[in-house]
Backbone as CSV, one residue per row, in Angstrom:
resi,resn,N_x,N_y,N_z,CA_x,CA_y,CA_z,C_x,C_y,C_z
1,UNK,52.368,61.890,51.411,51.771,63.202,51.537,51.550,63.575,53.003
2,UNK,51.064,62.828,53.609,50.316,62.984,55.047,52.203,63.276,55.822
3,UNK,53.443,62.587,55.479,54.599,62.874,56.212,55.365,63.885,56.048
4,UNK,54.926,64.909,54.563,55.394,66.303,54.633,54.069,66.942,55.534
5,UNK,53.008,66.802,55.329,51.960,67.656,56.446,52.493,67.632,57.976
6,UNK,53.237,66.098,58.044,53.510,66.866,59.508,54.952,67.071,59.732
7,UNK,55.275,67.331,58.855,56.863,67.610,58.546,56.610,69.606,59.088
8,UNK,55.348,70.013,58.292,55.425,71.324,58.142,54.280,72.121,58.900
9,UNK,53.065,71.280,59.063,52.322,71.854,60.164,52.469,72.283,61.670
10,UNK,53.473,71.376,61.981,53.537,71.615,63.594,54.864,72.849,63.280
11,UNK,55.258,72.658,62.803,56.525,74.563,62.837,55.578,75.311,62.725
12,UNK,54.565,75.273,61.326,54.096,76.548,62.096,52.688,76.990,62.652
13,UNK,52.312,76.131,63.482,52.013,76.156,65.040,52.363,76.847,65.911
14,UNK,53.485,76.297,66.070,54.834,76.623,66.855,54.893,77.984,66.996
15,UNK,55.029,78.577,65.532,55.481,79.876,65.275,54.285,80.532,65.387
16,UNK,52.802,80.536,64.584,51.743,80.813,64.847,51.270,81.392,66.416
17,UNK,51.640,80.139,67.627,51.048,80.678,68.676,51.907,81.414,69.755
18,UNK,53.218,80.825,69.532,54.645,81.699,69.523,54.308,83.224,69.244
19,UNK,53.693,83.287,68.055,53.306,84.887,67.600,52.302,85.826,68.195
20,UNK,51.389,84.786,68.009,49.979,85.582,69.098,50.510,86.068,70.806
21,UNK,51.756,84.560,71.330,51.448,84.520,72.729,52.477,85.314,72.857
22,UNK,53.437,85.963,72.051,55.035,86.248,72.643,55.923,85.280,73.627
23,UNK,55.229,83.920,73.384,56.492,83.373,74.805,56.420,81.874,73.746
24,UNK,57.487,81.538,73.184,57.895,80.414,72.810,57.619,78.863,73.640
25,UNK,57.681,79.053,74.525,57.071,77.725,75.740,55.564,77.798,75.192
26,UNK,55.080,78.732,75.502,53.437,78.698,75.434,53.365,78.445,74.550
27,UNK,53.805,78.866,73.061,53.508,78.320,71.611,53.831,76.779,71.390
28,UNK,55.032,76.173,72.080,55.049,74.475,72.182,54.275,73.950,72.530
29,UNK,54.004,74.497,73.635,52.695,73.221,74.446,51.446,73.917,73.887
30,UNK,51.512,74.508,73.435,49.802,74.317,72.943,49.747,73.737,71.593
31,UNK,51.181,73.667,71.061,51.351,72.887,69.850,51.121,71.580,70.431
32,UNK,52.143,71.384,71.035,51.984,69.184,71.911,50.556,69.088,71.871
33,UNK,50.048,70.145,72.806,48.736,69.834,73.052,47.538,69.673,72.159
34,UNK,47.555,70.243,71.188,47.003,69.700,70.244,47.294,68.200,69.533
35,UNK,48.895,68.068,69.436,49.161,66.714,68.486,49.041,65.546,69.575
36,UNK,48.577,65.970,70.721,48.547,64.767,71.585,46.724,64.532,71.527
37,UNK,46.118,65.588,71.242,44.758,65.144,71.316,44.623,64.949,69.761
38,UNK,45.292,65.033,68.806,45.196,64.644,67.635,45.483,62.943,67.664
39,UNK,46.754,62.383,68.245,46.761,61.257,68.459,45.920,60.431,69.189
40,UNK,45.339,61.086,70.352,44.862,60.130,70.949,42.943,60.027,70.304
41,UNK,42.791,60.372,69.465,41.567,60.936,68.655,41.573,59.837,67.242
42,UNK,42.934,59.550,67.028,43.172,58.152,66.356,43.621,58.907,64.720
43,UNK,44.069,60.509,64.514,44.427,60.659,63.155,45.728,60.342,62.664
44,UNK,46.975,60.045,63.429,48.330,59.636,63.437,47.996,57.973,63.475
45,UNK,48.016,57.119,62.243,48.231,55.621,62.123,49.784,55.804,62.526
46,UNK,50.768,56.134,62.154,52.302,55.424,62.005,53.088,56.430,62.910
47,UNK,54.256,55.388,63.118,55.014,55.633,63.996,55.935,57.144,63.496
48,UNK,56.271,56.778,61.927,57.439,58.102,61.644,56.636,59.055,61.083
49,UNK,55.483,59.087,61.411,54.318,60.773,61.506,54.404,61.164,62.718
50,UNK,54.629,60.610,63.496,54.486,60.951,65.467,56.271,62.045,65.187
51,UNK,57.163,60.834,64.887,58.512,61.547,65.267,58.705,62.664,63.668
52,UNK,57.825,62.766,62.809,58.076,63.595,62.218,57.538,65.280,62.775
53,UNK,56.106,64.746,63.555,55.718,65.663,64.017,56.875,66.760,65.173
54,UNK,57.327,65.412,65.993,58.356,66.326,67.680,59.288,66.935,66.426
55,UNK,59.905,66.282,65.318,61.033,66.538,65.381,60.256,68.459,64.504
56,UNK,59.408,68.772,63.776,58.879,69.608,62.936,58.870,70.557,64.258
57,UNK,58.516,70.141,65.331,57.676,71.059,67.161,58.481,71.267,67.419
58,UNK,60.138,70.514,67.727,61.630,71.211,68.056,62.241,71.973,67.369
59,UNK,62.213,72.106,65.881,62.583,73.039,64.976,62.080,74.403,64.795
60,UNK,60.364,74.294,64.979,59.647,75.542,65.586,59.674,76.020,66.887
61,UNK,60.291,75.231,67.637,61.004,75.428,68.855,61.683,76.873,69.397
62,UNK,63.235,75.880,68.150,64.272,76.978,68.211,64.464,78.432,67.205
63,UNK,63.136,77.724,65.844,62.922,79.279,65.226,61.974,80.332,66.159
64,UNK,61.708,79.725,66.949,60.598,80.331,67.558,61.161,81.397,68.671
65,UNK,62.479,80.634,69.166,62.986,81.173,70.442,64.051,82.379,69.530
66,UNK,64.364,82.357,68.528,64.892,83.220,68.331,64.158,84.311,67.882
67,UNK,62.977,83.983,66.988,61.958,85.288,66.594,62.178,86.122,68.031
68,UNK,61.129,85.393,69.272,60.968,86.375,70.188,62.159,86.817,71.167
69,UNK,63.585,86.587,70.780,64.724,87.433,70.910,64.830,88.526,70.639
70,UNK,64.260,88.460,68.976,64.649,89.189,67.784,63.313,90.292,68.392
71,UNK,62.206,90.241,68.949,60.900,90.959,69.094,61.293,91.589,70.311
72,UNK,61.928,91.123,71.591,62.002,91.846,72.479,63.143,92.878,72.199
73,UNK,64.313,92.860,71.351,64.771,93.710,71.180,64.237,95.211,70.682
């Protein structure tokens, strides 16, 4: 259970602050920045929740970079 949560929380993060901020960079790192103070806070036990998380933060990444393509047009 806990490896679809972070399968699907950090996209939309991603997209979430992506939305508020209009700039796709800013919506990543304030995503990282959270899952890094989430880790270091001790809620990530295992290793393939960490890489489920980057890989969920790169996917909201590139949906992200295309939304605000799609917005500045």
């Amino acid at each position: 259970m806990w490896f679809i949560i972070a399968l699907i929380v950090p996209f939309l993060l991603v997209l979430l602050f992506t939305r508020v901020t209009y700039n796709h960079y800013v919506g990543t790192l304030l995503t990282a920045a959270l899952l890094v103070a989430s880790y270091i806070k001790g809620y990530t036990n295992e290793w393939y929740e960490i890489f489920a998380d980057i890989a969920s933060t790169m996917a909201g990444f590139l949906v992200a970079e295309k939304m605000v393509r799609n917005i500045k047009k």
